[in-house]
C-alpha positions in Angstrom: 10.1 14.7 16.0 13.1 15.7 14.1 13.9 18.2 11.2 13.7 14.9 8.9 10.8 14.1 10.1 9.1 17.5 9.4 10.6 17.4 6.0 9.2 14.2 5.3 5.9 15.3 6.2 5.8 18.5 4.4 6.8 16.8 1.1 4.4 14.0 2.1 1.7 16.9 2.4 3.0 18.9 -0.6 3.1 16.1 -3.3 6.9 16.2 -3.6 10.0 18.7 -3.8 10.0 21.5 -6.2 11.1 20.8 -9.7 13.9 23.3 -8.9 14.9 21.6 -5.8 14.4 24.3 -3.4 11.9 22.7 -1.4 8.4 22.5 -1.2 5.7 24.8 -1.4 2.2 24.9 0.0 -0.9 25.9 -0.8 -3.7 26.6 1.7 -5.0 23.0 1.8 -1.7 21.0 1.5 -0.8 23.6 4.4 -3.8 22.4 6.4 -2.8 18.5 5.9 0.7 19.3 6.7 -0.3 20.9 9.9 -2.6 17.8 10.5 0.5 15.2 10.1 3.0 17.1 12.6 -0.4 17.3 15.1 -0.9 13.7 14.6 2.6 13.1 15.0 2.6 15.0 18.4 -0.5 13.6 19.8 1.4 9.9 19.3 4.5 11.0 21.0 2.8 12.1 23.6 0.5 9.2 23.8 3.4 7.1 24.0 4.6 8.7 26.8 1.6 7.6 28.6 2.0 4.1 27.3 5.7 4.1 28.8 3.9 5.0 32.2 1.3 2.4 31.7 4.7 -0.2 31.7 6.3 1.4 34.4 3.2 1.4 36.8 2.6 -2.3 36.0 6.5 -3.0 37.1 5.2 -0.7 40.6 2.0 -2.7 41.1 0.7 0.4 40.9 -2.8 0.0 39.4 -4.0 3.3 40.1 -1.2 5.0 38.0 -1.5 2.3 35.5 -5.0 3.6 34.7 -4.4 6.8 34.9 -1.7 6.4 32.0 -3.9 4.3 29.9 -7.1 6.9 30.0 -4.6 9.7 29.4 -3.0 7.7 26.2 -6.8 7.0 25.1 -7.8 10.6 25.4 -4.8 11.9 23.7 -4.8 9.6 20.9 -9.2 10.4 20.6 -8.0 13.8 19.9 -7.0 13.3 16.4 -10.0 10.9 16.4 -12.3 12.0 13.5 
């Protein structure tokens, strides 16, 4: 996640820039879904991690590892799960 990232998400979260173009502002519930799209945003990075294992254990043979990877990008991604 970059800074344009996190900008995107806390106008996406906000409704928008301020008129004056200063940014946005946030009020206690737009705070709580901004909060919720850089958490959801995490959990899929990570989760991809895991799926990036998943590849490299199938490359291995490695079928233990493999598994491992793709219960660890399942539980990560159930996390946001409502």
């Amino acid at each position: 996640m970059n800074r344009e990232d996190i900008i995107r998400m806390a106008e996406e979260a906000s409704g928008g820039r301020q008129p004056d173009g200063w940014g946005v502002m946030l009020d206690h519930e737009q705070l709580e879904r901004f909060a919720s799209l850089i958490a959801a945003a995490e959990r899929e990075a990570c989760a991809k991690v895991c799926d990036e294992l998943v590849t490299h254990a199938q490359t291995k043979g490695d079928n233990d590892a493999m598994f491992a990877a793709i219960a660890c990008a399942f539980a990560i991604r159930e996390r946001g799960a409502p």
